[in-house]
TORKOL-4160 file (C-alpha; in steps of 0.2 Angstrom, whole numbers, padded with zeros to 4 digits, m for minus):
421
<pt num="1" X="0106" Y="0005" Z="m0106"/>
<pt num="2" X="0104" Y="0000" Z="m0088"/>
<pt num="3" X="0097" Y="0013" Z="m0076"/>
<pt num="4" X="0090" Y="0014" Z="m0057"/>
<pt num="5" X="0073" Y="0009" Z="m0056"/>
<pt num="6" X="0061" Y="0015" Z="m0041"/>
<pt num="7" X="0046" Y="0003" Z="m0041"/>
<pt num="8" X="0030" Y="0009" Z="m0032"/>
<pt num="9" X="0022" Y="m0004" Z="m0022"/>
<pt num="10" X="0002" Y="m0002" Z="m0018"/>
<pt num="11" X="m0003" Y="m0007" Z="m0002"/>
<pt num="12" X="m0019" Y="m0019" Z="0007"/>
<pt num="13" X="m0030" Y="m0018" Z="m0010"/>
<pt num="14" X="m0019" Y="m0007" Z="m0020"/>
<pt num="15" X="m0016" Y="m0010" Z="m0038"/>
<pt num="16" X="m0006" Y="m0004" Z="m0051"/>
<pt num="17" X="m0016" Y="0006" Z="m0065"/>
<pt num="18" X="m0036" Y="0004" Z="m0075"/>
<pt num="19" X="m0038" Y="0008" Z="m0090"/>
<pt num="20" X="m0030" Y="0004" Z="m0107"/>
<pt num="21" X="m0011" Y="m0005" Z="m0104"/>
<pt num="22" X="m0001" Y="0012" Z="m0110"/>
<pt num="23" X="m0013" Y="0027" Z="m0107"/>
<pt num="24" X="m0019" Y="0021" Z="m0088"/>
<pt num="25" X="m0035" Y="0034" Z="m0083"/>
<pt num="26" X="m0037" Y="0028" Z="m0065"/>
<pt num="27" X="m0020" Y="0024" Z="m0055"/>
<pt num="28" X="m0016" Y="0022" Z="m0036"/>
<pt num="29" X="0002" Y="0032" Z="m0038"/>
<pt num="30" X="m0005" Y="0044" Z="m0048"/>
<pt num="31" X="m0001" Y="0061" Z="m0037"/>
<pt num="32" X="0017" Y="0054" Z="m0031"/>
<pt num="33" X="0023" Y="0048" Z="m0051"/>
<pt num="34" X="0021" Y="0065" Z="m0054"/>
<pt num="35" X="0033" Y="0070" Z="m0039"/>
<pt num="36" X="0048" Y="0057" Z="m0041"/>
<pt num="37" X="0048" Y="0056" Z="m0061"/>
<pt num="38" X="0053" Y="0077" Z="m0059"/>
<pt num="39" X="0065" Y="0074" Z="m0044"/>
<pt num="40" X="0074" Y="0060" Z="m0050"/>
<pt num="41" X="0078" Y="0061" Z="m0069"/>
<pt num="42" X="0091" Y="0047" Z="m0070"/>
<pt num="43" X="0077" Y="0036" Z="m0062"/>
<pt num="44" X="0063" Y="0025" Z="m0070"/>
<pt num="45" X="0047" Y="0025" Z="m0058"/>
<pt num="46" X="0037" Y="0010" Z="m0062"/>
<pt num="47" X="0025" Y="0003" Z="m0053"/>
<pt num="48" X="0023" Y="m0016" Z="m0045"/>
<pt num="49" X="0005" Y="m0023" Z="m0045"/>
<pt num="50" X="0004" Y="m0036" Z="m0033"/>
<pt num="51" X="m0010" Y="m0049" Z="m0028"/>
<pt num="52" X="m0021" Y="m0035" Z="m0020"/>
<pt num="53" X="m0028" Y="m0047" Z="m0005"/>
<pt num="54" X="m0014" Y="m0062" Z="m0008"/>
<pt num="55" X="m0005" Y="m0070" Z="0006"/>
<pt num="56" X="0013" Y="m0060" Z="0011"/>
<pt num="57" X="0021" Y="m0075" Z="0002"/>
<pt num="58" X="0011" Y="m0072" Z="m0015"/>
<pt num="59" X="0014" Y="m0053" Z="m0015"/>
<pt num="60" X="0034" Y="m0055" Z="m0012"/>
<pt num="61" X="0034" Y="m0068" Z="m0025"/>
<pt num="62" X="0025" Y="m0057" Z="m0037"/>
<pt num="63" X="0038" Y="m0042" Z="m0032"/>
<pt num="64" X="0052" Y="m0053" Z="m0034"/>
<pt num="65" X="0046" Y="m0058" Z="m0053"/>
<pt num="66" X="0045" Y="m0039" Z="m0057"/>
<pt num="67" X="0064" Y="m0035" Z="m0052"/>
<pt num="68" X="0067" Y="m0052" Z="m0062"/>
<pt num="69" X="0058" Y="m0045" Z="m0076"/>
<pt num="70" X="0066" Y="m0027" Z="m0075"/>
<pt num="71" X="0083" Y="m0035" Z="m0076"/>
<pt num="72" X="0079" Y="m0045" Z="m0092"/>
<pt num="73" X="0074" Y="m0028" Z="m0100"/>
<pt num="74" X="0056" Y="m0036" Z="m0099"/>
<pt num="75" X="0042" Y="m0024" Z="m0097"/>
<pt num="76" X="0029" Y="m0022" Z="m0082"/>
<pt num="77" X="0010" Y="m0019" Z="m0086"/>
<pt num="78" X="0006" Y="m0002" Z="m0089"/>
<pt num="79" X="0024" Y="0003" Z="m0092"/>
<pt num="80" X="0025" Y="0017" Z="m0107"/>
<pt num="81" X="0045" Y="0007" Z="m0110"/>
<pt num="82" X="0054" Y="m0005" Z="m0107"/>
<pt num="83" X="0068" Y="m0005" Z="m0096"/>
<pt num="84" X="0083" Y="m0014" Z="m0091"/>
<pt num="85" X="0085" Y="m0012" Z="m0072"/>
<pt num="86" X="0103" Y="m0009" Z="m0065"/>
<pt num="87" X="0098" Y="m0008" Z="m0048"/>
<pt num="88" X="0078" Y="m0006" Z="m0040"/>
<pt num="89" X="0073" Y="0004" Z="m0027"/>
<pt num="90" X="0060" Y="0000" Z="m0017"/>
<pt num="91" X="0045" Y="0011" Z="m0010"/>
<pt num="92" X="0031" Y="0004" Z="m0002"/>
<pt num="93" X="0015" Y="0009" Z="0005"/>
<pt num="94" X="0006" Y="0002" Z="0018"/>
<pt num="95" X="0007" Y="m0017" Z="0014"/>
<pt num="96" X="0018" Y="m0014" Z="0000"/>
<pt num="97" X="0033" Y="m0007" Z="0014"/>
<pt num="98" X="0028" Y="m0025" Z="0021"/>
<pt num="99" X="0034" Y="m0034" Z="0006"/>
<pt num="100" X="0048" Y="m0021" Z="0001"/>
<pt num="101" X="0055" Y="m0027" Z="0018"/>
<pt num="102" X="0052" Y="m0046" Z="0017"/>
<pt num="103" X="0059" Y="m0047" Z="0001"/>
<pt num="104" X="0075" Y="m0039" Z="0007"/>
<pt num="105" X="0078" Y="m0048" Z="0024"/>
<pt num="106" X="0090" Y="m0062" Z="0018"/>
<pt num="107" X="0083" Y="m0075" Z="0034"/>
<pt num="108" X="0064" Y="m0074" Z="0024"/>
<pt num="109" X="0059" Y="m0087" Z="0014"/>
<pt num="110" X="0043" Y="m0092" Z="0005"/>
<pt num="111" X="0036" Y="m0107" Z="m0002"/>
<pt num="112" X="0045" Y="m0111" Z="m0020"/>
<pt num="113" X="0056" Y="m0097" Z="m0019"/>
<pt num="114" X="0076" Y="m0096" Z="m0021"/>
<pt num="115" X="0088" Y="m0100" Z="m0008"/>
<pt num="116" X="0106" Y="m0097" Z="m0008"/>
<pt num="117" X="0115" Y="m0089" Z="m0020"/>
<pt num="118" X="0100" Y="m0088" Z="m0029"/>
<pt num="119" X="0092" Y="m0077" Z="m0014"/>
<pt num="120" X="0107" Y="m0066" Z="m0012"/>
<pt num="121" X="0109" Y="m0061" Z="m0029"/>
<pt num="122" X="0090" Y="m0053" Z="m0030"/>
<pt num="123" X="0096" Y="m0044" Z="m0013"/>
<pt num="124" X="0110" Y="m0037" Z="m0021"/>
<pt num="125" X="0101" Y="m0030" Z="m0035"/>
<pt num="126" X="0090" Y="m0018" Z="m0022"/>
<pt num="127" X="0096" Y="m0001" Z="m0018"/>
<pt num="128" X="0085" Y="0008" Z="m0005"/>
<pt num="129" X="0068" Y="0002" Z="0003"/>
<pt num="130" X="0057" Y="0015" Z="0007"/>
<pt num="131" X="0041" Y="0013" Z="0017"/>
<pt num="132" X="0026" Y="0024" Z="0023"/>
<pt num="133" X="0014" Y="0018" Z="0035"/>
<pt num="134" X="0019" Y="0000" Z="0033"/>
<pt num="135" X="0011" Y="m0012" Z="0046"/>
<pt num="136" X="0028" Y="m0020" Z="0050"/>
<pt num="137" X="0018" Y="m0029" Z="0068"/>
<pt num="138" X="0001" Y="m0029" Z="0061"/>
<pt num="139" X="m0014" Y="m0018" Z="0064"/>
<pt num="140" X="m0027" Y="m0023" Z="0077"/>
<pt num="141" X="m0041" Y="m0018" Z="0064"/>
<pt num="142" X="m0038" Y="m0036" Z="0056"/>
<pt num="143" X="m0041" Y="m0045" Z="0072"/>
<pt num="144" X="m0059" Y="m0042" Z="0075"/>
<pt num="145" X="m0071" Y="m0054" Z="0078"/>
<pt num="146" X="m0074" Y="m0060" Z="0060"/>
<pt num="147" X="m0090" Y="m0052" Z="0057"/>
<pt num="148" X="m0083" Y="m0035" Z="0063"/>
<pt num="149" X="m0066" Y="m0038" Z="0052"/>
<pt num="150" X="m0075" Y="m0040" Z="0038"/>
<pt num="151" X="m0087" Y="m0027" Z="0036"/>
<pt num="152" X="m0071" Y="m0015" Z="0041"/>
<pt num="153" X="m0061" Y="m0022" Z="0030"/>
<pt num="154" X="m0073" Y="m0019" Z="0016"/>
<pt num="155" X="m0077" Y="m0003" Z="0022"/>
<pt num="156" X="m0055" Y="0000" Z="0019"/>
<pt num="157" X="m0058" Y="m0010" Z="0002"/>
<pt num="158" X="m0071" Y="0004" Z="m0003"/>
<pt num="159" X="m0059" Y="0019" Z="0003"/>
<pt num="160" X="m0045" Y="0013" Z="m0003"/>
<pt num="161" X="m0053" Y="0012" Z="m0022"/>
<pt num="162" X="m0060" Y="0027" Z="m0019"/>
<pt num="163" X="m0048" Y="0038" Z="m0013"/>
<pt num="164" X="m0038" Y="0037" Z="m0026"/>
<pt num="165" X="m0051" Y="0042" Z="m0039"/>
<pt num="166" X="m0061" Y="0058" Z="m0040"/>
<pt num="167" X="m0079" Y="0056" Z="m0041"/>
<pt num="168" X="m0093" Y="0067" Z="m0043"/>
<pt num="169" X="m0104" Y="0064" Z="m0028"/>
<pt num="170" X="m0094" Y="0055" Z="m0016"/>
<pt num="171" X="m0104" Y="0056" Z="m0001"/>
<pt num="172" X="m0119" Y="0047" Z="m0011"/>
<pt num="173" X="m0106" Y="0033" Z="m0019"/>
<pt num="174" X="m0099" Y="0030" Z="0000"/>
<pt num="175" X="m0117" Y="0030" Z="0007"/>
<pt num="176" X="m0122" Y="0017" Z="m0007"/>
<pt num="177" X="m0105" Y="0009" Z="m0006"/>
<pt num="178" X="m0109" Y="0006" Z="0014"/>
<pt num="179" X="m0125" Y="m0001" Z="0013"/>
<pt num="180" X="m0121" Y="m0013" Z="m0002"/>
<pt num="181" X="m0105" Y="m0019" Z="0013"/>
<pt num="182" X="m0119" Y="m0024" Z="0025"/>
<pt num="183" X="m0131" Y="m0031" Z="0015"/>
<pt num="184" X="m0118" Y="m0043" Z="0010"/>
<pt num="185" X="m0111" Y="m0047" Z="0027"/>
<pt num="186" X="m0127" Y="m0048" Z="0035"/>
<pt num="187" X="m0138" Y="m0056" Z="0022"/>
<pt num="188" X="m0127" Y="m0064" Z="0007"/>
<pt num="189" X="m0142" Y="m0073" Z="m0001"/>
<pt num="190" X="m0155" Y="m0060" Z="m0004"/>
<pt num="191" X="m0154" Y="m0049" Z="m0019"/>
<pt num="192" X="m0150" Y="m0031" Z="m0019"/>
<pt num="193" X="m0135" Y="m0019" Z="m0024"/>
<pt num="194" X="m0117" Y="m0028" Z="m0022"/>
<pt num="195" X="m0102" Y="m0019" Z="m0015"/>
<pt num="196" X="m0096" Y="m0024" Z="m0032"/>
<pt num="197" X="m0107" Y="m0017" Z="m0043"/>
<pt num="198" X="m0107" Y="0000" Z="m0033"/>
<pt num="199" X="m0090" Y="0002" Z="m0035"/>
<pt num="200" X="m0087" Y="m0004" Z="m0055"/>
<pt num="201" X="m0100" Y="0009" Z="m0058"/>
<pt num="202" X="m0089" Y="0022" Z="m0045"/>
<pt num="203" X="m0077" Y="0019" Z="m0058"/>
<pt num="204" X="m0086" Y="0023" Z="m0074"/>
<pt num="205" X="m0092" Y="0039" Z="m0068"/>
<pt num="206" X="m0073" Y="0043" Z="m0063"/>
<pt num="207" X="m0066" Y="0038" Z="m0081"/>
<pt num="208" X="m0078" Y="0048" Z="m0087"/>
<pt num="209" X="m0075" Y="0064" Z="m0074"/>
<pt num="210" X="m0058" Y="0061" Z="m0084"/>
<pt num="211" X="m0065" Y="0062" Z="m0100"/>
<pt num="212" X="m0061" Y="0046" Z="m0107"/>
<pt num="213" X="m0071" Y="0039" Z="m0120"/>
<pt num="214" X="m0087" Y="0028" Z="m0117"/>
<pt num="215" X="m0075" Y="0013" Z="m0122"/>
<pt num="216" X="m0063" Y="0017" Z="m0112"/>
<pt num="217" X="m0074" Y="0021" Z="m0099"/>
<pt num="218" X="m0082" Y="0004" Z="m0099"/>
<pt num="219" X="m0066" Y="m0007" Z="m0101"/>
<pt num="220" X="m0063" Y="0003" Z="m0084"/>
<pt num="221" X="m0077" Y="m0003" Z="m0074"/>
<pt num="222" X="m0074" Y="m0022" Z="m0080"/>
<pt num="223" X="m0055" Y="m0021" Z="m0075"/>
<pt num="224" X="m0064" Y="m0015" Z="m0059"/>
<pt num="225" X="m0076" Y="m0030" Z="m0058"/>
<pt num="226" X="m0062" Y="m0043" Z="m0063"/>
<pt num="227" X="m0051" Y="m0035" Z="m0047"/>
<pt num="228" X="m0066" Y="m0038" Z="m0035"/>
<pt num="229" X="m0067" Y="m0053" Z="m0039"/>
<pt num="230" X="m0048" Y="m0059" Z="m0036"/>
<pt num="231" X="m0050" Y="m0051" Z="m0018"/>
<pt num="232" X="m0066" Y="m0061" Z="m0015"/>
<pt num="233" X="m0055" Y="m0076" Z="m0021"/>
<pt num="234" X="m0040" Y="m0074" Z="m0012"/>
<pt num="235" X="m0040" Y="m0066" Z="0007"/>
<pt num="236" X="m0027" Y="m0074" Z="0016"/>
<pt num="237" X="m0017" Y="m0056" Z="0021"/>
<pt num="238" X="m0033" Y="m0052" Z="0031"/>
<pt num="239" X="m0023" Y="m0067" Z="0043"/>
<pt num="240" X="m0006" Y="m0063" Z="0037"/>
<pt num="241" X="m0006" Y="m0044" Z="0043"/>
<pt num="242" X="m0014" Y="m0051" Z="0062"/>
<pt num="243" X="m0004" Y="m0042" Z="0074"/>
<pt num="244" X="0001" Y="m0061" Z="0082"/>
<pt num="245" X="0006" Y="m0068" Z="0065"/>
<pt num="246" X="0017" Y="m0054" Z="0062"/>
<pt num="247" X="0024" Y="m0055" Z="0077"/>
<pt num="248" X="0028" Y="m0072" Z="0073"/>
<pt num="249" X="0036" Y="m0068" Z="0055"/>
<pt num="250" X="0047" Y="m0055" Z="0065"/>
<pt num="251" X="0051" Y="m0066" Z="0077"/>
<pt num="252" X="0057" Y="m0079" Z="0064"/>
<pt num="253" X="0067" Y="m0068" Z="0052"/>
<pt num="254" X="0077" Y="m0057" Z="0065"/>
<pt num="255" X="0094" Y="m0052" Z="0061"/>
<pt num="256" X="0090" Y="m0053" Z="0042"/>
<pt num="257" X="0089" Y="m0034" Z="0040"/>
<pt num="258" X="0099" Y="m0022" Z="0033"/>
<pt num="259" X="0094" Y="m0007" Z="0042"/>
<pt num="260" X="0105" Y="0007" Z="0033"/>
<pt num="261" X="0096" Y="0005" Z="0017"/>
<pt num="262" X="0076" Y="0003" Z="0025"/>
<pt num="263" X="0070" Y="0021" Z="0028"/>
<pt num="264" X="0052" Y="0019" Z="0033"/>
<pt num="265" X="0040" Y="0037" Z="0033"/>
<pt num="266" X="0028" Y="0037" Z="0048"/>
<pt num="267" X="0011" Y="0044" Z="0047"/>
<pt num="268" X="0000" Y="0050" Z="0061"/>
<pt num="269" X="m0021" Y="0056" Z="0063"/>
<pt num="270" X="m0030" Y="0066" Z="0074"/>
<pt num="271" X="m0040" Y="0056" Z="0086"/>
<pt num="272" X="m0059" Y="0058" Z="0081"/>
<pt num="273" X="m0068" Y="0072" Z="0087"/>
<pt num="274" X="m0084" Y="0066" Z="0097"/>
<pt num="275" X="m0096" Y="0082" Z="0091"/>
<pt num="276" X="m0095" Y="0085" Z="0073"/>
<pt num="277" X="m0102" Y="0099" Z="0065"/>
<pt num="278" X="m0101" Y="0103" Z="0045"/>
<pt num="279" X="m0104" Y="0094" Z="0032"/>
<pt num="280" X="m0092" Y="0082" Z="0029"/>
<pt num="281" X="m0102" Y="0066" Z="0041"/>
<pt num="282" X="m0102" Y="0050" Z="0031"/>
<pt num="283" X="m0083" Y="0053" Z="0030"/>
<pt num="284" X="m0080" Y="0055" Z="0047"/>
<pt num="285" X="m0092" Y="0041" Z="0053"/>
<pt num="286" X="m0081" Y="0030" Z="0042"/>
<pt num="287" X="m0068" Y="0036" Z="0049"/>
<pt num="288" X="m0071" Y="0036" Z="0067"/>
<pt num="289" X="m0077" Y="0019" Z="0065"/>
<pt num="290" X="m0059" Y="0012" Z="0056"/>
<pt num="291" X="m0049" Y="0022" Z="0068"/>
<pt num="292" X="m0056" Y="0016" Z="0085"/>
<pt num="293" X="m0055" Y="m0002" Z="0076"/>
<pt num="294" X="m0035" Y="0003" Z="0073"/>
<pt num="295" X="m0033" Y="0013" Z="0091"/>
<pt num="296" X="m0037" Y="m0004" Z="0102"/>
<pt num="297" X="m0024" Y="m0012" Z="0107"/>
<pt num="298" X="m0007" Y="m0007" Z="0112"/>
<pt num="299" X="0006" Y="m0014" Z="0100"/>
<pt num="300" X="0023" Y="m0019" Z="0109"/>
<pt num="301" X="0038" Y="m0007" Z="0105"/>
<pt num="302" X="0043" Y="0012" Z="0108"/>
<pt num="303" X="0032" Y="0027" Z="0099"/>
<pt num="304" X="0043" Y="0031" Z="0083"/>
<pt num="305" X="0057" Y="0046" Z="0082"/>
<pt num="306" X="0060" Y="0056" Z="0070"/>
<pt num="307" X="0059" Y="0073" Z="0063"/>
<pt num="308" X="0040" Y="0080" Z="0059"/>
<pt num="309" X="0031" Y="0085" Z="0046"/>
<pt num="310" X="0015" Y="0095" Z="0051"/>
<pt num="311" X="0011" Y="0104" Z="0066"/>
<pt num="312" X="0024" Y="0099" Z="0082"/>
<pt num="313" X="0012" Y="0103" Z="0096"/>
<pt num="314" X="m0003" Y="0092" Z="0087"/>
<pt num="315" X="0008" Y="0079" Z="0082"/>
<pt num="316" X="0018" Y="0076" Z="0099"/>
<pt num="317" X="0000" Y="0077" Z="0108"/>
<pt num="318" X="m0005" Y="0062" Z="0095"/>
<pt num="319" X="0009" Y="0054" Z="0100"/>
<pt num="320" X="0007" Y="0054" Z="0119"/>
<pt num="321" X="m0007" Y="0040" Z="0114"/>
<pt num="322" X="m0001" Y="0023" Z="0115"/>
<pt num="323" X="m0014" Y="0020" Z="0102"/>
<pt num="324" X="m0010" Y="0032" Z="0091"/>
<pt num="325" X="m0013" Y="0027" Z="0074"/>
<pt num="326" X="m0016" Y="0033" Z="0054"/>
<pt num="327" X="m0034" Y="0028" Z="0052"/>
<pt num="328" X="m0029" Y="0010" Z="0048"/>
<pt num="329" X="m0009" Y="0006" Z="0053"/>
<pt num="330" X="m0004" Y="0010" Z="0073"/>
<pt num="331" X="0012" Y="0019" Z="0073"/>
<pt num="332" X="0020" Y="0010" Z="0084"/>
<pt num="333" X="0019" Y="m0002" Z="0069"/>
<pt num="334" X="0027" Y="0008" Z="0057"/>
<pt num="335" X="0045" Y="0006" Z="0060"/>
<pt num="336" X="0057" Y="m0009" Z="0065"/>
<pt num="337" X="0069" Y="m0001" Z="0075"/>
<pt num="338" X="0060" Y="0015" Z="0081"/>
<pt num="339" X="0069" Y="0028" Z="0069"/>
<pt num="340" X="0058" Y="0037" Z="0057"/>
<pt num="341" X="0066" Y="0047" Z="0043"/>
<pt num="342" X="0048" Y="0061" Z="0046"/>
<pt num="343" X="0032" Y="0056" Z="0056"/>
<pt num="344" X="0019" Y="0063" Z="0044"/>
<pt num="345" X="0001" Y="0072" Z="0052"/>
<pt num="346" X="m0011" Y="0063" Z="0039"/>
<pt num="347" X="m0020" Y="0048" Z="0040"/>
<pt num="348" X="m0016" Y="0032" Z="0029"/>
<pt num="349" X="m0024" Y="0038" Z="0011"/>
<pt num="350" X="m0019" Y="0057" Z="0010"/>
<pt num="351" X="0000" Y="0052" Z="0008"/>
<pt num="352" X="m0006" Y="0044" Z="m0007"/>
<pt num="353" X="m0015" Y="0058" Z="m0015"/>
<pt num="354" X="m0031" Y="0055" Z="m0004"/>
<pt num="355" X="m0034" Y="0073" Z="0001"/>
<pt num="356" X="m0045" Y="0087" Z="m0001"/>
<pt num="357" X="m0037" Y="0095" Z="m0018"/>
<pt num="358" X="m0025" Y="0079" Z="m0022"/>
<pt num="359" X="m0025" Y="0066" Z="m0037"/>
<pt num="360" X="m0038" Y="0058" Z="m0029"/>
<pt num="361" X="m0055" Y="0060" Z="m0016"/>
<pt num="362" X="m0054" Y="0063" Z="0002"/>
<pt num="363" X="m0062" Y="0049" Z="0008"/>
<pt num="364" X="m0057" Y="0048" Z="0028"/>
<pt num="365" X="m0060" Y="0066" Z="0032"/>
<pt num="366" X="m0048" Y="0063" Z="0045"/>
<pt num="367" X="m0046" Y="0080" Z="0050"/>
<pt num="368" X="m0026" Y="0082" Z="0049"/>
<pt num="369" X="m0027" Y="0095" Z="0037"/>
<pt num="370" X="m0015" Y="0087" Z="0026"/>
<pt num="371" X="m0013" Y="0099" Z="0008"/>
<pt num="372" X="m0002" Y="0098" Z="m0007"/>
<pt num="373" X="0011" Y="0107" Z="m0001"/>
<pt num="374" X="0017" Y="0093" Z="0014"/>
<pt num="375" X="0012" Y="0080" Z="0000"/>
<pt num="376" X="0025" Y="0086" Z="m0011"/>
<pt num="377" X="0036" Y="0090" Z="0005"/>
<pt num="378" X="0035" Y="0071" Z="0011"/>
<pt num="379" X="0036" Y="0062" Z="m0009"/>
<pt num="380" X="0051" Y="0076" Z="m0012"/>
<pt num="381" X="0060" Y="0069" Z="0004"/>
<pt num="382" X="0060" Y="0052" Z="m0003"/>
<pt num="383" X="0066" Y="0057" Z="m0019"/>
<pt num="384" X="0079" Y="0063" Z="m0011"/>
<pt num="385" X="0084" Y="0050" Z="0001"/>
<pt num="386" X="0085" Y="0039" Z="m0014"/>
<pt num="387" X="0095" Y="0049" Z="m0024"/>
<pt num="388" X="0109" Y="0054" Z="m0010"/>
<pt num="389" X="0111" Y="0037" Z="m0004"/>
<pt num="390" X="0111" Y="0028" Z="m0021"/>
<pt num="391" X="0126" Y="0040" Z="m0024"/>
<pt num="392" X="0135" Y="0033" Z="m0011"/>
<pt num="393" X="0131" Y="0015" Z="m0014"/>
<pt num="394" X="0140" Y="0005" Z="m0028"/>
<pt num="395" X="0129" Y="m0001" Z="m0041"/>
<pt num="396" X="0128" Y="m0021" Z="m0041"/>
<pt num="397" X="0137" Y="m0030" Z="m0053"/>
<pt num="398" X="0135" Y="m0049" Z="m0054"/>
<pt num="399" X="0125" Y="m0060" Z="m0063"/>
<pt num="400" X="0107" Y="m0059" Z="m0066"/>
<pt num="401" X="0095" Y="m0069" Z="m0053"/>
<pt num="402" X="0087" Y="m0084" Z="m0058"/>
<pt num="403" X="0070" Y="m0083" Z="m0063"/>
<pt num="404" X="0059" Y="m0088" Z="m0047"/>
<pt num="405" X="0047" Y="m0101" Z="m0048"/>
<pt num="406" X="0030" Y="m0094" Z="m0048"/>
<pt num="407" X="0020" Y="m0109" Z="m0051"/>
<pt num="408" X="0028" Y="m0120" Z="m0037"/>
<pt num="409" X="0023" Y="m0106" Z="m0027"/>
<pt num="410" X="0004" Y="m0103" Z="m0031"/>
<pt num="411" X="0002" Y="m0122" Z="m0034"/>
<pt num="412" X="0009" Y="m0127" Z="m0018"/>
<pt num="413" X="0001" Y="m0112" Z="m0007"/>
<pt num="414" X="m0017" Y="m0118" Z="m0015"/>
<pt num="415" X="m0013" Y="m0134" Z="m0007"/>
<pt num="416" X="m0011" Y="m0127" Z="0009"/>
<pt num="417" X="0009" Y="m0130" Z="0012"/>
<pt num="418" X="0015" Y="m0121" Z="0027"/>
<pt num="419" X="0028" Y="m0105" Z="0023"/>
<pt num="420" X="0045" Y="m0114" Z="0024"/>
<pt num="421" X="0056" Y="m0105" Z="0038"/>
């Protein structure tokens, strides 16, 4: 029978699950499945693996073949079932709210994709979109000088992986991870440890923390490998998120929106303290060095509104900074319009299980104290804004999209064809 879907979107280098297609030992919603399946029982929660490092195009292509694909009753990787999708509600993080909101905004287009009729009818199949800490108008950290960009970037690429797995001795696998980022950077062709290798074998060890089998463990680490090696290939969002090329994409796709069903979560850290003492330094160092890479420039647009969820005097003084940012995302890039449905206190990992006690490590030591209980506070308020406003909205009913044409798209974007306004 048809039923509401909500599709999890992973965000800049997210993926969907490692391990074996239908018992998955690593996975990047891991913490929040375990939140939304509970809360909304009539719902399917799948999860959407895009091209981790692919350009905005590629990865709302890729999102617009999964709802096709639900909609046939044909099944995503790592799904235990198949489904047929009635309606799909979209929740993004991070990048993933980026193409949650393209592929809903009927004036944006991408090479190879549908127009017309085509286009409208994938539109109405969408019930809510959902975003937390999307990057709607770019994040300075991508517009460094690229020597700088990079080794930040790979510094998020390791974080990110490795926040959303435990590890036994972290702080060693960061330190090594670290190292391995700027011996590549700085001196490609001499031998030594790669960022690569240092994070496959991450992996293993967290496979096995999970007591999966030495097979199981292994086929791990090579998913890991094969994934690092399509971001090598393939980093055209490093240009795509640019806080000028956004700007742009906004500029050219205004009045496309329909902002009664986009409900975008806010998230907000503590600006880094300049004496530390504990024992929690390589976090915080990596940490200090992504968030004044973020805090650098003022973004245009107001501070975001909303209710909060944290401590108000320590959020509002966050907020007074015109820089104020999650680690990674500013915050005045984290809405369209200004509205958000809560302004979270956690930096841009904990909200996906990245904290001290969640599904996965603490990685950014941020110091905004994020737990489990405002984890399952933030994910429960999703749930819940999806449930009470697909109760008010009509399901769709009209015939099934046309399948988009993924090869045009990849072929022609190789080639270097501009995006089609």
């Amino acid at each position: 029978m048809p039923t509401d879907v909500v599709l999890l979107i992973p965000g800049f280098f997210g993926y969907n699950a490692f391990g074996p297609a239908q018992a998955p030992i690593l996975e990047y919603f891991a913490g929040v499945r375990q939140i939304l399946q509970p809360a909304l029982p009539n719902h399917a929660v799948l999860v959407h693996e895009p091209p981790p490092t692919g350009s905005l195009d590629e990865r709302v292509a890729s999102l617009h073949e999964s709802i096709w694909r639900l909609m046939r009753g044909q099944p995503l990787a790592h799904a235990a079932q198949t489904i047929t999708a009635n309606r799909v509600h979209l929740v993004g993080h991070s990048t993933g709210g980026v193409d949650a909101w393209l592929l809903a905004n009927r004036n944006f287009h991408w090479v190879g994709g549908p127009r017309g009729s085509e286009r409208a009818e994938i539109i109405a199949a969408l019930g809510e979109v959902v975003t937390v800490s999307a990057p709607f108008r770019g994040t300075p950290l991508v517009s460094r000088a690229a020597l700088v960009r990079d080794v930040a970037l790979g510094i998020a690429q390791q974080l990110t992986l490795l926040g959303t797995w435990r590890n036994p001795g972290f702080d060693s696998i960061v330190t090594k991870s670290l190292a391995a980022i700027g011996g590549s950077v700085v001196r490609p062709r001499l031998r030594g440890v790669s960022p690569s290798a240092v994070l496959s074998e991450a992996a293993r060890q967290a496979a096995a923390s999970r007591q999966a089998s030495t097979g199981a463990a292994e086929e791990v680490a090579v998913q890991v490998r094969r994934f690092l090696r399509e971001i090598e290939e393939d980093r055209q969002l490093f240009d795509d998120l640019s806080v000028v090329h956004m700007a742009e994409l906004s500029r050219e796709i205004r009045g496309g929106d329909d902002l009664t069903r986009i409900h975008s979560y806010v998230t907000a850290s503590p600006k880094p303290t300049r004496v530390d003492v504990g024992f929690d330094l390589v976090g915080r160092a990596v940490y200090d060095l992504l968030y004044h890479l973020t805090a650098h420039d003022r973004l245009p647009g107001a501070q975001p509104d909303g209710k909060y969820l944290g401590t108000p005097s320590e959020l509002g003084a966050i907020l007074k900074s015109p820089v104020s940012c999650d680690g990674v995302v500013p915050t005045r890039s984290q809405t369209l319009d200004g509205r958000a449905k809560l302004v979270v206190l956690a930096d841009h990992l904990d909200v996906v299980g990245s904290f001290r006690g969640g599904s996965g490590a603490d990685v950014m030591r941020s110091g905004s104290n994020f737990s489990a209980t405002e984890f399952a506070q933030l994910w429960s308020d999703i749930a819940f804004v999806i449930d009470q406003q697909a109760a008010v909205r009509p399901p769709p009913s009209m015939p099934k999209p046309s399948r988009p044409r993924l090869r045009d798209l990849w072929a022609r974007s190789r080639n270097g064809e501009q995006r089609q306004a």
